[in-house]
Structure formats: C-alpha cells, structure tokens
Kinemage of the C-alpha trace (Angstrom):
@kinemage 1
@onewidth
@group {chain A} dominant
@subgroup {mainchain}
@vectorlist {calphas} color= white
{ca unk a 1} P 193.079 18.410 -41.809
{ca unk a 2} L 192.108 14.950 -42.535
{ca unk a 3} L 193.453 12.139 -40.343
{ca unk a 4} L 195.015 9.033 -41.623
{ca unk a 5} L 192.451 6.076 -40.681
{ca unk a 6} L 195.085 3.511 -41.146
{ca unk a 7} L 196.914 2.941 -37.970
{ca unk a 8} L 200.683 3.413 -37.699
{ca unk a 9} L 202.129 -0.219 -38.018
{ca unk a 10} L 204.503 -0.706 -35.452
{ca unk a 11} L 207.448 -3.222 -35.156
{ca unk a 12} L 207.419 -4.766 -31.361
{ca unk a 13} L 211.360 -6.131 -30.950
{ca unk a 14} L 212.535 -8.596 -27.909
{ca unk a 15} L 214.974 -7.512 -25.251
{ca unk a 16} L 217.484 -9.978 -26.940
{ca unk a 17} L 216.885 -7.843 -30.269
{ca unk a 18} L 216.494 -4.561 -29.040
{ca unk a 19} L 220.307 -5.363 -27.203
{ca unk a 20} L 221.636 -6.210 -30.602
{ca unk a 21} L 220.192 -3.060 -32.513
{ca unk a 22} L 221.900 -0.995 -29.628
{ca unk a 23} L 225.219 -2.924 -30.200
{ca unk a 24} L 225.027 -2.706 -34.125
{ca unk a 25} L 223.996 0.967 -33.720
{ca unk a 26} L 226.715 2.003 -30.713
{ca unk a 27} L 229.049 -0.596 -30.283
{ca unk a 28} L 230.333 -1.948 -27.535
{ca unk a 29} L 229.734 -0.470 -23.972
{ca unk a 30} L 232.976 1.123 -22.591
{ca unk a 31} L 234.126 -0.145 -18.932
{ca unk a 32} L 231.688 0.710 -16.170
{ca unk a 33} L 233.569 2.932 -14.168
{ca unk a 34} L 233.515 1.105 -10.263
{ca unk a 35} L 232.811 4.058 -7.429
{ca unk a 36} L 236.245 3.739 -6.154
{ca unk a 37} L 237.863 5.455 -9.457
{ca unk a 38} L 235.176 8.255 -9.121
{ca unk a 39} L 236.444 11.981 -7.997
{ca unk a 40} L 235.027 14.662 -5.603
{ca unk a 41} L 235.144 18.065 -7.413
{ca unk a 42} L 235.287 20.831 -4.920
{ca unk a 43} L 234.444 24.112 -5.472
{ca unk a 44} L 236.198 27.044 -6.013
{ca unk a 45} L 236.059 30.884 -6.502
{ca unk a 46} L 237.638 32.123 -9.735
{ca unk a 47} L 241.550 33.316 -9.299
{ca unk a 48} L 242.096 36.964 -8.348
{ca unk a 49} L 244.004 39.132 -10.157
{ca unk a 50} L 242.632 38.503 -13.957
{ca unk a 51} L 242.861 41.577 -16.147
{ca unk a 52} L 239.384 43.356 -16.907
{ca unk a 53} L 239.696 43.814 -20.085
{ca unk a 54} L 241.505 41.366 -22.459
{ca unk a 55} L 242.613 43.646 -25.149
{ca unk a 56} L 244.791 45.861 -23.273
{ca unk a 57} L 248.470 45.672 -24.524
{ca unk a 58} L 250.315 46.676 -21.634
{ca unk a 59} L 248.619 43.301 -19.817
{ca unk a 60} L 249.852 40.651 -22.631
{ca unk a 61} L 253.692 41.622 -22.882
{ca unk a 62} L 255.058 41.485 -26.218
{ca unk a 63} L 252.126 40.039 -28.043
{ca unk a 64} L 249.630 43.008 -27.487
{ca unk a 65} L 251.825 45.053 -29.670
{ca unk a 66} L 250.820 46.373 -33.312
C-alpha cells in the first residue's frame, strides 16, 4: 500500500459559519423544552393475564376463525 504524500486539505470554518451550515443543513432548532414540562416515567411490570400464545382462536373471538 502506498500512502498519499499530499496532505488532506482541510477547510477550518468560524463558529458564526459552522452555526449557519447547521441551520442550512437542519433548520431551525425546535423549542427547548424548560424542566417544568418534563415527565417522570415510573416503572411497571407487564399486565397479567396476556395469552401465551397469540395464534390461538379461542383467545381472539370472532377473528381467530378460518
């Protein structure tokens, strides 16, 4: 494998132009969202009861049947 001696030429942007790539690139930021319109999640088990196996007919009503 030979190596390239010519250096990889680089651009080297400002923050001021590096903000406007982002903007023309992304858009516009959406709102921040403030801490007071976050939400705890709590954790919980999964609901009791669920059949074991999805396919049996007798389980779905109606809409099992062939």
């Amino acid at each position: 494998m030979t190596k390239n001696p010519e250096p990889e030429h680089r651009e080297h942007f400002t923050d001021e132009e590096l903000a406007f790539l982002r903007y023309a690139r992304y858009g516009e930021l959406p709102e921040r969202v403030l801490p007071t319109d976050l939400v705890e999640l709590v954790e919980t088990e999964p609901p009791e009861g669920l059949p074991e196996t999805i396919d049996d007919p007798r389980l779905w009503g109606e809409a099992g049947r062939l």
